[in-house]
C-alpha positions in Angstrom: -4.2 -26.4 1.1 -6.9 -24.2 1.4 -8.9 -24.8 -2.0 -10.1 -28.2 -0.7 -11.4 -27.0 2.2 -13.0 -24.3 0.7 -14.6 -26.5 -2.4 -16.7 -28.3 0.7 -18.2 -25.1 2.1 -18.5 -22.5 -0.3 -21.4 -22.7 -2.9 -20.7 -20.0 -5.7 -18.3 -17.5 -6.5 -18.7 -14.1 -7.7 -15.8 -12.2 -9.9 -15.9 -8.3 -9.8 -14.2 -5.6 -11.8 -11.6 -3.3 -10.2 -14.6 -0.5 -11.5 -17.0 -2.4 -9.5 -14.9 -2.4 -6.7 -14.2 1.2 -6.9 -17.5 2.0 -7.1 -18.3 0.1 -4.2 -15.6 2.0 -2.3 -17.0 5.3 -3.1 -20.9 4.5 -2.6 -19.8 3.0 1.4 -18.2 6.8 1.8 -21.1 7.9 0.2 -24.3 5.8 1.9 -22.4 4.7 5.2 -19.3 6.7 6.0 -16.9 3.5 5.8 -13.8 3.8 4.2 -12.9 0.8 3.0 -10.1 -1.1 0.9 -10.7 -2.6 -2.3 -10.8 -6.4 -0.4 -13.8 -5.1 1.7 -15.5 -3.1 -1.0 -15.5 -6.2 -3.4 -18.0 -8.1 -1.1 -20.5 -5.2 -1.5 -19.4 -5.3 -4.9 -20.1 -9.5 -5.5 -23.3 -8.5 -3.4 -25.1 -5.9 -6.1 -24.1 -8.3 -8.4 -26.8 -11.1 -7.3 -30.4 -10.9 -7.5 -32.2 -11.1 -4.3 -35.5 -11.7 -3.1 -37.2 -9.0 -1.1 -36.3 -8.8 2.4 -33.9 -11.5 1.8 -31.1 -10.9 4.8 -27.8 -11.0 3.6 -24.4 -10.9 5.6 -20.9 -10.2 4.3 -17.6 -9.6 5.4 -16.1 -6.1 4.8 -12.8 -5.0 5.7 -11.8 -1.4 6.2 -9.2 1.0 6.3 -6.3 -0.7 4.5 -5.4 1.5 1.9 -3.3 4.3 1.5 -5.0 7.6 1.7 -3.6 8.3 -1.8 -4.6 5.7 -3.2 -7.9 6.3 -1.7 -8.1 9.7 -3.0 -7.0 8.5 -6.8 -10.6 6.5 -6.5 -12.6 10.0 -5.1 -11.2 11.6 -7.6 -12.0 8.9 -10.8 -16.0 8.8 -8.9 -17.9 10.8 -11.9 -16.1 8.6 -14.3 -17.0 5.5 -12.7 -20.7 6.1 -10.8 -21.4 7.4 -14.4 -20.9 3.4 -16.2 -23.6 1.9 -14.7 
């Protein structure tokens, strides 16, 4: 039910590794103080991914705060590992 509606507005989508989300994760701790779940992180994640113009204002939807701590901590604690793979 959704899919058509979405085929009318939505222009391109933008697939993103579970790294890229991760590293998304740890850079909003890092640059903004958000902690955020993998759903919110892989908007900033599809976002690094595209090649702007400069100035070019971009909005995106980010989600926060739904993930278990743990699990949240198991990303910290991979950060060398993955900030390192750029």
């Amino acid at each position: 039910m959704t899919f058509p509606i979405l085929r009318n507005y939505v222009d391109q989508s933008i697939l993103v590794t579970e790294q890229e989300i991760e590293r998304a994760m740890i850079r909003s701790l890092e640059h903004q103080q958000m902690y955020l779940e993998g759903a919110g992180a892989s908007t900033i994640a599809a976002i690094k991914k595209l090649d702007f113009p400069p100035k070019t204002q971009i909005v995106g939807i980010i989600t926060a705060q739904n993930i278990a701590f743990k699990k949240f901590l198991d990303v910290i604690n991979r950060k060398d590992a993955l900030l390192n793979t750029d």
